[in-house]
N, C-alpha and C positions, 0 to 999 in steps of 0.2 A: 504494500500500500504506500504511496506516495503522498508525503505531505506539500504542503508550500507555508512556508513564516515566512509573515513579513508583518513592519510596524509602521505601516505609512496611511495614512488618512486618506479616505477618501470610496469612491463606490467599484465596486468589479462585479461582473461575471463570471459562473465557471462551470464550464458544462462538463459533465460524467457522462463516459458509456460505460454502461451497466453490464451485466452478465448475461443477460437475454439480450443484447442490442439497441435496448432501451436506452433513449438520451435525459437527462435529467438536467435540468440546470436551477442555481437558484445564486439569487443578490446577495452581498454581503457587502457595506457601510460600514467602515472603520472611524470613530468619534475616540479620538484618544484614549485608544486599548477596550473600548467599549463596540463591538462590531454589534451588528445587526444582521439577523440572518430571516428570507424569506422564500418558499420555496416559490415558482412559476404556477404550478400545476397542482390539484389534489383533485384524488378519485374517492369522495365520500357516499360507495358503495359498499359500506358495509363487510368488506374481508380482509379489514385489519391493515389495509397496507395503505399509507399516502391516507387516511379517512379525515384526518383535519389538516387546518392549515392552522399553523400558526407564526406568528411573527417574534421572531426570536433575539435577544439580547444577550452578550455572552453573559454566563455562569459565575465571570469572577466580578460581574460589575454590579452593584446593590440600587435596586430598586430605588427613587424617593417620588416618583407619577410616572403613571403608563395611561395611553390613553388611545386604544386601536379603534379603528372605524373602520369600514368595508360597504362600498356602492354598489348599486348593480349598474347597470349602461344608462340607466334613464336619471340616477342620482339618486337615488332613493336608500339613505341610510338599511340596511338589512341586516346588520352587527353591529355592534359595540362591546367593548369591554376594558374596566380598570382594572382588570387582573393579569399580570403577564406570564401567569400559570394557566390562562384558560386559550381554548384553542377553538376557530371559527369551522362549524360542523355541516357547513350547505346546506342548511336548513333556517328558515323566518318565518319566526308565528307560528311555530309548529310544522310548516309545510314544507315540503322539497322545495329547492329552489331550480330554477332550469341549468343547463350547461350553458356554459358561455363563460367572457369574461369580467373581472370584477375587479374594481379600484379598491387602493386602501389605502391608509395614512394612518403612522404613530407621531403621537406625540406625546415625550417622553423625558422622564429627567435622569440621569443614574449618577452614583457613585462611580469614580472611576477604578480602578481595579489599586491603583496608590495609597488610597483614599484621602489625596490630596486634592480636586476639586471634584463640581456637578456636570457633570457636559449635559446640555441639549439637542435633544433627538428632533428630528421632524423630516421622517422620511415617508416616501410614498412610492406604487408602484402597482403591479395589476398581478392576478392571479387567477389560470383559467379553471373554471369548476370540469369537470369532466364525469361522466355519470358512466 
């Protein structure tokens, strides 16, 4: 398995080919040692694999507001959540949501992994539902 480190600011892409020829790609936002990680794609069909999406914050950086949102095409808020432990399921109001794609936006404050200051998050991006 191949890694890459690096300490430098700022947005990348990085696409994996997977073991069945599957391509996977997903963002990651570097905020002084506080990265951001989002997948492109979830299949919230129910067999365990890919079923949420979530938007993710590294591990070593401490919480102090999380603040996700998720649109459909027409704008129409269809998530939220202050939790950065909870994870968006393709579902609103109880009901399936259609396939297609969906806008998002955090906004967010964390401890830096130093825990010498607060950086500010305010990142967005889109991710397609897949059924």
């Amino acid at each position: 398995m191949k890694s890459i480190r690096k300490n430098i600011l700022g947005l990348f892409t990085f696409a994996l080919l997977l073991f069945a020829g599957d391509l996977s790609a997903q963002q990651v936002a570097n905020y002084d040692g506080c990265a951001v990680y989002a997948a492109n794609a979830f299949t919230p069909n129910g067999d365990g694999v890919n079923d949420l999406f979530p938007v993710v914050v590294s591990e070593n950086c401490n919480p102090v507001s999380y603040h996700l949102r998720i649109y459909d095409r027409w704008g129409r808020l269809v998530y939220e959540s202050l939790d950065p432990s909870e994870a968006f399921n393709g579902y609103y109001d109880g009901q399936t949501l259609k396939e297609g794609v969906y806008l998002w936006r955090l906004v967010a404050r964390y401890e830096t992994p130093s825990q010498e200051r607060i950086v500010s998050i305010d990142e967005r991006g889109s991710v397609v539902l897949i059924r």
